[in-house]
N, C-alpha and C positions, 0 to 999 in steps of 0.2 A: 244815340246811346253813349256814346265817347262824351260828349260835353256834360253830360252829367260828372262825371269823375273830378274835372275840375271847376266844379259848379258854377260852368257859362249859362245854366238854368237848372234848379232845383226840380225833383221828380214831384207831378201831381199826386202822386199816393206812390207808397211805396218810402223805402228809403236805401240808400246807395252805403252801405259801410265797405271798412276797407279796414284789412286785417281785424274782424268784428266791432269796429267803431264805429258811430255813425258820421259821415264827412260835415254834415250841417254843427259840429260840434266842435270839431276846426277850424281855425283861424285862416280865412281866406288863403294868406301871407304863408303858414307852416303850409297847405294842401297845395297848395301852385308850386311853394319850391320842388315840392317831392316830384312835381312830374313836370318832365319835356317831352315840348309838343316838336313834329315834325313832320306840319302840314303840305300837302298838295302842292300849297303854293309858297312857297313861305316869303317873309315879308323881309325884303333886306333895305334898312337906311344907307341915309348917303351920308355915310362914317367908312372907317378905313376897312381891311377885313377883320382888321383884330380887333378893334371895336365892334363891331356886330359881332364876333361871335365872346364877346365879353357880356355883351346885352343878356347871356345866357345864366352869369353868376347865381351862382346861391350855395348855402350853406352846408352842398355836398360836394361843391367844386375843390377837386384837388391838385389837378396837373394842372398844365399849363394849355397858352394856346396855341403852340408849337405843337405841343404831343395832342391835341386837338386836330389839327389838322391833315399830320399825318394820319391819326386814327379813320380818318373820314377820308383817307384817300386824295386829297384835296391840294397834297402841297407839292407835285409837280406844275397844275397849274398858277398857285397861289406865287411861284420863284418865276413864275414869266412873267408875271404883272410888274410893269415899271418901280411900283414902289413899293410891291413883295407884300408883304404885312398891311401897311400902311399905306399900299394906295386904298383910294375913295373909288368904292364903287357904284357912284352915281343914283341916283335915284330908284329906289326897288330893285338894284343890282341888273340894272337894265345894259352893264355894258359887259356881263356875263351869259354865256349860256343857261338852259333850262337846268342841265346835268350840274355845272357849277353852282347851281344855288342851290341845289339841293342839298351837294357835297357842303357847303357851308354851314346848312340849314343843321346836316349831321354834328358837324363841328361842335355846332353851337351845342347842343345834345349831348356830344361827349364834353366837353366842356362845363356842364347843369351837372353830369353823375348824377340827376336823381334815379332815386331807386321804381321808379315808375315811368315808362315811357307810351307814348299813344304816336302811334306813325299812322298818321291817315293819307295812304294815298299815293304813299313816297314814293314808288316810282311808275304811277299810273303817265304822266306823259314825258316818258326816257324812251330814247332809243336802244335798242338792247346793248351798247358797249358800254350805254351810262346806266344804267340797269344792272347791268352785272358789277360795275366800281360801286353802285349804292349798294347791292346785297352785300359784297364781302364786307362793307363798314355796318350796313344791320345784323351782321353776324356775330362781330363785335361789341355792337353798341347794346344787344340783348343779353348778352350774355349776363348770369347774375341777377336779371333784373324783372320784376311783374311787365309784361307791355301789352298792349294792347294793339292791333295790327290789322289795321282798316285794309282791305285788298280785293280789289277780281280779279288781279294779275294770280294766276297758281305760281309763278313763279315765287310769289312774295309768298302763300297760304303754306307755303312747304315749310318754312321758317317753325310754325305755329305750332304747339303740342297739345293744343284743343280750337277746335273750329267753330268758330257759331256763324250759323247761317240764317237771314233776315230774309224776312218777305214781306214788304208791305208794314214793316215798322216791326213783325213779329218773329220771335225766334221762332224757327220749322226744325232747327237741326243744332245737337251742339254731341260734339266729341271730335273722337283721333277719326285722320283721314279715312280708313280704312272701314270704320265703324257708318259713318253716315253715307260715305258712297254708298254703300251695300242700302241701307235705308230711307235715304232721302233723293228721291228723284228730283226735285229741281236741282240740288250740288251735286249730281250726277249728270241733269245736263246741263252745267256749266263747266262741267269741268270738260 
């Protein structure tokens, strides 16, 4: 569902608008900037940090990537890397933790300001210390903005101001927490 928004594939029937326009009417280029992705896993090159999270630019970007990385929690560990900003973190960010890539992967998101964001997943495999440093920067990083907010973790669905709930590719359930617990037995026993 999430990859239609930034058409990784077009819908078979149907069509996908966004604030009543249809997205297939948009310029790849304008519909990608508007939205940061910050995937499961996210992808980090072997560039410096501030480079990967520069990879992030586009034409909503306004701060910097200093208040980037504070925003994402990120820059007590970013001041202990040897070369702070600037060191290379290796291939796929392989000489960082799970939790640090993700803090990055935030960075790089507050760093885009687009006004659409899709978190799929972001903190499905955190330990809860890294877990609770990515909530308080999606706390943040939502604020203001349309997102979209892939999760089984309830810790993360709490964030949410309507719920949809999937089964088998199909919505069974969409509204406030309160509304579908009461009606929807499987988000009842998931929850």
């Amino acid at each position: 569902l999430a990859g239609l928004l930034p058409r990784f594939f077009d819908p078979t029937e149907g069509k996908v608008l966004l604030d009543g326009v249809d997205i297939s009417q948009l310029s790849l280029r304008a519909l990608r900037d508007s939205i940061a992705l910050v995937p499961q896993k996210p992808f980090l090159f072997d560039l410096s940090v501030e480079e990967n999270i520069e990879l992030g630019k586009s034409m909503y970007s306004t701060g910097s990537v200093v208040e980037s990385v504070k925003e994402a929690n990120a820059m007590d560990f970013v001041n202990q890397l040897p070369g702070k900003l600037k060191e290379s973190l290796g291939e796929n960010g392989n000489r960082l933790s799970g939790g640090q890539i993700q803090r990055l992967a935030m960075a790089r998101a507050f760093y885009k300001n687009a006004p659409i964001l899709v978190l799929d997943e972001a903190t499905s495999a955190l330990d809860s210390e890294n877990e609770n440093i990515i909530h308080e920067s999606m706390e943040k990083l939502i604020k203001d903005k349309t997102t979209i907010l892939i999760a089984h973790r309830f810790s993360s669905i709490r964030l949410a101001t309507r719920i949809i709930v999937m089964d088998a590719g199909k919505i069974v359930a969409f509204g406030k927490h309160d509304e579908i617990y009461k009606s929807c037995k499987l988000y009842k026993s998931l929850y």
